[in-house]
N, C-alpha and C positions, 0 to 999 in steps of 0.2 A: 495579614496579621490576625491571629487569633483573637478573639473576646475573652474575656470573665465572664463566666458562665453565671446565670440566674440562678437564685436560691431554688428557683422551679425546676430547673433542670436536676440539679445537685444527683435526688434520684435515680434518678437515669444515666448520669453519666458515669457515677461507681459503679456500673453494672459491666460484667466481660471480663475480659482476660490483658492486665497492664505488664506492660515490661521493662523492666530494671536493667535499663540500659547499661551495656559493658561502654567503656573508655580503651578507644584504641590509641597504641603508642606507638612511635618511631621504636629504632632498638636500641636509638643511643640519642641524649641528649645533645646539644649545640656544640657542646665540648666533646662527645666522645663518649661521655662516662655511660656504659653498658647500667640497665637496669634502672635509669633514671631518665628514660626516654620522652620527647616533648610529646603534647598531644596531636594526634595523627586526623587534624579536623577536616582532610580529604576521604579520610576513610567512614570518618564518624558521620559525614553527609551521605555519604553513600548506604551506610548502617539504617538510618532514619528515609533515606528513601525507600530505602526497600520492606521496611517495615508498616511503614506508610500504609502499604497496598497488601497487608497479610493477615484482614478482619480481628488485628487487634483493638482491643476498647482506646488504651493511649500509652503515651512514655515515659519511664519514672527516670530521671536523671540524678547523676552524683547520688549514689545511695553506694550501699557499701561492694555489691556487683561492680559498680562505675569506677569502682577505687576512690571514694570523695575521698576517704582519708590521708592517700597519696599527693591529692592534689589542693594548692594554696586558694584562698579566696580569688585570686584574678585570673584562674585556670578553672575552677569551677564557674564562672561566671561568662568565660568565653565557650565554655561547652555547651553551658545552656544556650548560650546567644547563636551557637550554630543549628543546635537542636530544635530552636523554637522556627529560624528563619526557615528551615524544612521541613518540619512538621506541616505545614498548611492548616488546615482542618481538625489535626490529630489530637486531640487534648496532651498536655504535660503538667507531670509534678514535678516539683524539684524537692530533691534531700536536705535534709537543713539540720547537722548535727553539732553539739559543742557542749561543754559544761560551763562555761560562763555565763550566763544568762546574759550581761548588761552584750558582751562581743556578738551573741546570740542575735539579739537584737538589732545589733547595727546592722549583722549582715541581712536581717528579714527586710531591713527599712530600703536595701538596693534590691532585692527580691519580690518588692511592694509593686518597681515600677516595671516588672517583665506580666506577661497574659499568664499567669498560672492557672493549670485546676487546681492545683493544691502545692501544701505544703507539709511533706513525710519529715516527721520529728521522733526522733525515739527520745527514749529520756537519756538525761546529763549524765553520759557514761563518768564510771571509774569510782565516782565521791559518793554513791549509793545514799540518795537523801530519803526521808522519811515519805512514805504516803501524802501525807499533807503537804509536804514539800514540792512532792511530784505534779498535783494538783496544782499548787500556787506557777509552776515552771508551764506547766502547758497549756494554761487558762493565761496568760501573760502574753505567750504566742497569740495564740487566739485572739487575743484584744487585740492585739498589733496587726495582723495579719489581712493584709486584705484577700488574698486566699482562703480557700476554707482549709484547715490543718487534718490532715491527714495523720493520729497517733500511730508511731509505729511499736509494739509493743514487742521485743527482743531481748529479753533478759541474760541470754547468755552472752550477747556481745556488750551490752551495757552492766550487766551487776543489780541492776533495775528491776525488781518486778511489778508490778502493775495489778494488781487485786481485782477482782472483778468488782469488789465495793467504789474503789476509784473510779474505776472505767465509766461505772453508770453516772457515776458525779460527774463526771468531764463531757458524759454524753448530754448533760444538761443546757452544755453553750451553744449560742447559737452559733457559733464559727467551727464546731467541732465537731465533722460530718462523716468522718468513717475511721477504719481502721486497721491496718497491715498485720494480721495475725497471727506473730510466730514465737506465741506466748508456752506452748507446748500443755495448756490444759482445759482439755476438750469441753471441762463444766462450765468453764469461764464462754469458752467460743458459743454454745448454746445460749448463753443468759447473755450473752450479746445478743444474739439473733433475734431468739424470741420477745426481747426487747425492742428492738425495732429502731432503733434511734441513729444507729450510727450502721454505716455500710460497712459490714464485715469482711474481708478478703482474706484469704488464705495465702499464708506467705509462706508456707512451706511446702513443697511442690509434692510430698508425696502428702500431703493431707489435703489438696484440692479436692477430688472426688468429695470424701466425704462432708467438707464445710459446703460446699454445692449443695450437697442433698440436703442435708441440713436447712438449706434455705441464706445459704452467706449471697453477696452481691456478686462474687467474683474472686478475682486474684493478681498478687503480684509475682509473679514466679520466672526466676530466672532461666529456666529449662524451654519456656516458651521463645529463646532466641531459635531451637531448632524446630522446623515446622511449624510455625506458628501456626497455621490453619490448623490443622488439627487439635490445638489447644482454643482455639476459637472454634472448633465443630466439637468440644467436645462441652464447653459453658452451653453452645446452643442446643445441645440433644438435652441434656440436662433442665433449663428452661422451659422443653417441648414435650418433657417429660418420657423421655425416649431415654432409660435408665442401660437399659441392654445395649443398646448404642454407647450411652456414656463410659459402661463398665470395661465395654472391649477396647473401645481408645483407650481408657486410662489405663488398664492393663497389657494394651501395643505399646505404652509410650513410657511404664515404668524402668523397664529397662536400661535407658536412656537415660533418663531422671535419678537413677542409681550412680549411673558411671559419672554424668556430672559433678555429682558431689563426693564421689569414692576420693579427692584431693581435693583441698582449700580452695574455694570459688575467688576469685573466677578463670582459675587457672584450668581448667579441664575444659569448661566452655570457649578461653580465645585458643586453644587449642584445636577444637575444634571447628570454629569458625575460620583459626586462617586456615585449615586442610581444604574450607570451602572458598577461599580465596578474598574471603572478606577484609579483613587485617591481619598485620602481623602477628605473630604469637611473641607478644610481648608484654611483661607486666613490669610494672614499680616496685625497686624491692620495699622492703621486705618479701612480698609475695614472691612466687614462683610459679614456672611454667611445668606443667602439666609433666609427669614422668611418660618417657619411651611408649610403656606397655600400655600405661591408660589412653595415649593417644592412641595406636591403637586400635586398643578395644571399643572406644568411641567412632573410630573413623566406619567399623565392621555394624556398630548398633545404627548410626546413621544412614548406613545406604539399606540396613532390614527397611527404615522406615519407607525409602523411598517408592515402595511399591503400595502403600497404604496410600489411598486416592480419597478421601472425602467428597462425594457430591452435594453442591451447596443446595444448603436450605431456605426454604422461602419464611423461616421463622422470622419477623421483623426485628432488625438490629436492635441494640440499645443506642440512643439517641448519638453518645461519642462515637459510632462506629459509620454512623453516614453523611455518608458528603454534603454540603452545601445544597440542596434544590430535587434531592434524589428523595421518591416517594417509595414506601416498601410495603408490597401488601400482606392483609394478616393473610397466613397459614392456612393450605383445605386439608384436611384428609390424605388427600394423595400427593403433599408436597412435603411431607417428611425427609429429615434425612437419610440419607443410606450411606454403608463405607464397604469400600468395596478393596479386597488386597490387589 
């Protein structure tokens, strides 16, 4: 069973590369009905073992990759419950979306009693409230939360925008310890950083490189379900200050990162995942399954990658990323890393 991590930790443990776990599904519900498939919690154990073991930082559950919005409070709650039983060691946040504040909160106070890192909030889609408002909703969490809250700042799927003036106001609580960044304005993501207050992560996969260099903590990015090492040798070259290294992965791996998102996530990625035999290619409608040709042209960038070898680095993990009792020593000279095609 995991712990609640120490405010000491906190640090350390938003640093690396999180992944926004997909929701795998039968193809057909109990009844039959195509497109409303139950959750596939053989497959989703399987998912989180194998990610387990892929020097990711941890796992972001029910976020909008996971489909929370397909799925009712007693189906997110049993995802997470299978998620956390396998994780071991792994750190986990959980999604936590809604515009009702008062239902918001019932569901935080069941959310109270599972080990979280955190807790990803974007704001109260659709009702687009005022600044102050925004302010009064995510400092409410935060009181509540025994988690440290995670803002997630996403204005195109919520109507929300999130000011950099707010940001710094919310950076002021103590429960409100970083940040999922796919706010789309670069002044803002600086004046976080340089700031210092809150862990900044880059939530948009082709903006990683540069919030890295930058100085952000890491990332939540959905594109790190394929080859996760490499998105984890690419935060560590980066760390090691090995920018020619970081430049060449991120540019092996834009490709990829293209065609995921060229159709509505996360349909392009369970497409790809079941070509690897992981789960079905099945989503909840409204969503839809990845067209013919983009699968495809995914299944052709996925096997480029397989010849990209990253030799591990002796850079010391960030704290989420090592096991129980495992010591890791600092860095020489000659233990940099290298990638090799």
């Amino acid at each position: 069973m995991q712990e609640v991590p120490s405010v000491e930790s906190l640090e350390s443990l938003y640093r690396g590369i999180w992944l926004p776990l997909v929701t795998p599904f039968s193809d057909a519900n109990g009844c039959g009905v195509a497109g409303h498939g139950d959750v596939d919690h053989v497959a989703l154990r399987g998912l989180v073992a194998h990610y387990r073991e892929s020097g990711l930082a941890g796992l972001v559950v029910c976020g909008s990759t996971g489909e929370a919005a397909a799925l009712d409070e007693a189906e997110q709650l049993a995802v997470l419950d299978t998620v956390l039983a396998e994780a071991g060691d792994l750190p986990v946040i959980m999604g936590l979306a809604g515009n009702n504040l008062r239902h918001v909160l019932t569901r935080l106070d069941k959310l109270n009693t599972r080990p979280l890192a955190g807790i990803l909030a974007p704001a109260p889609y659709y009702i687009r409230p005022s600044q102050d408002g925004l302010k009064d909703y995510f400092r409410s969490l935060a009181d509540r939360s025994r988690a440290p809250l995670v803002l997630y700042d996403i204005p195109y799927r919520t109507g929300a925008t999130l000011t950099a003036d707010t940001l710094l106001s919310l950076a002021g609580h103590d429960n409100i310890r970083a940040i999922k960044d796919c706010g789309g304005n670069a002044d803002t993501t600086q004046v976080l950083i340089a700031d210092g207050r809150l862990a900044v992560l880059a939530g948009e996969d082709h903006q990683l490189l540069s919030t890295l260099c930058m100085g952000g903590h890491g990332a939540i990015i959905a594109s790190a379900h394929i080859r996760p090492d490499l998105f984890a040798a690419l935060w560590r070259a980066v760390a090691d200050q090995q920018l020619d290294v970081a430049r060449h992965l991120f540019h092996t791996l834009m490709p990829i990162i293209r065609l995921l998102f060229a159709e509505p996530n996360p349909g392009p990625l369970k497409a790809l995942l079941s070509e690897h035999g992981w789960l079905r290619n099945a989503l909840r409608s409204p969503m839809t399954t990845a067209s013919a040709a983009l699968a495809e042209q995914l299944a052709m960038a996925s096997r480029a990658l397989d010849v990209v070898q990253p030799l591990r680095s002796a850079l010391p993990m960030p704290v989420s990323y090592a096991r129980a009792g495992e010591q890791h020593q600092p860095p020489t000279t000659n233990s940099l890393p290298i990638y090799v095609p």
